[in-house]
C-alpha positions as CSV (number, residue, x, y, z in Angstrom):
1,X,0.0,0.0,0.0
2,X,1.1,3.4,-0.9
3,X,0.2,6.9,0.9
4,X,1.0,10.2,0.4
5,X,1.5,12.5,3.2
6,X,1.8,16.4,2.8
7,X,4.7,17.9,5.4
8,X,3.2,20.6,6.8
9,X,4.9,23.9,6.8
10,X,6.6,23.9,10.4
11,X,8.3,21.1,9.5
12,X,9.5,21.8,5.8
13,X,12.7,22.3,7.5
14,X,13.1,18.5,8.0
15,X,13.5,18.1,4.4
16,X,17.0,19.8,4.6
17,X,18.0,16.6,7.5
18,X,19.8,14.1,5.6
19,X,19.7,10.4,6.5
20,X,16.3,10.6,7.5
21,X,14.0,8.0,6.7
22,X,10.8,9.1,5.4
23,X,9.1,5.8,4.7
24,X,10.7,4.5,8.6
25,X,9.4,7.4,10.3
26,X,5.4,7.3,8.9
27,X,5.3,4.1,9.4
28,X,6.6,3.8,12.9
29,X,4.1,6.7,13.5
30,X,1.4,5.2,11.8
31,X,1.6,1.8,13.7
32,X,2.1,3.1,17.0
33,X,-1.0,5.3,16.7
34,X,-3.1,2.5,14.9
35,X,-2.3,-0.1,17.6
36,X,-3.6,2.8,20.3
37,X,-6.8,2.5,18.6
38,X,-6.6,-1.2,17.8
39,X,-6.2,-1.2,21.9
40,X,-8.5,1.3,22.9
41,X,-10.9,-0.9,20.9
42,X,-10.3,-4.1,22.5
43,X,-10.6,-2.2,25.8
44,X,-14.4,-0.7,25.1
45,X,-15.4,-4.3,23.4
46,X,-15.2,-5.5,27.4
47,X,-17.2,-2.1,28.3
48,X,-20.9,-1.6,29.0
49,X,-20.7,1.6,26.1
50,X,-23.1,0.7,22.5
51,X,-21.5,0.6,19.4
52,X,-22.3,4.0,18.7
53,X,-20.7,5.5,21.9
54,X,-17.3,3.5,20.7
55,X,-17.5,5.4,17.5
56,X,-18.1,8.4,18.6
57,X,-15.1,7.9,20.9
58,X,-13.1,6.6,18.2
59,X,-13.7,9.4,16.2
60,X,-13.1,11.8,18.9
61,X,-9.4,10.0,19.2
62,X,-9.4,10.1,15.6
63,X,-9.9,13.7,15.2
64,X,-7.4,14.3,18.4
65,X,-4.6,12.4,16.7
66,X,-5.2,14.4,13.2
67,X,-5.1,17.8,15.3
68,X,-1.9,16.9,16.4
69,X,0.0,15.1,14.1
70,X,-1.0,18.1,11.1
């Protein structure tokens, strides 16, 4: 699978670092924050919330992450 991710302007000045690894670093980031989520998940599957709570939650996390990784 292939994604494109847009640098945003604070950080332009990463492109400039050399030996880092573009592909290493979105992924790491990427699978860190999806197995939060695949956790936080598993935890509210044991919980008394409906399904609709755990999406609303999960896209309340979802939005969270986006705020601060953009």
């Amino acid at each position: 699978m292939e994604i494109k991710v847009e640098v945003p302007e604070d950080l332009k000045f990463l492109e400039n670092v050399s030996g880092l690894e573009w592909n290493l670093l979105v992924s790491k980031i990427l699978k860190e924050n999806l197995k939060k989520l695949s956790q936080l998940k598993e935890n509210l599957s044991h919980s008394r919330l409906t399904e609709k709570d755990v999406e609303e939650l999960t896209d309340k996390i979802n939005t969270s992450l986006s705020k601060r990784y953009n």
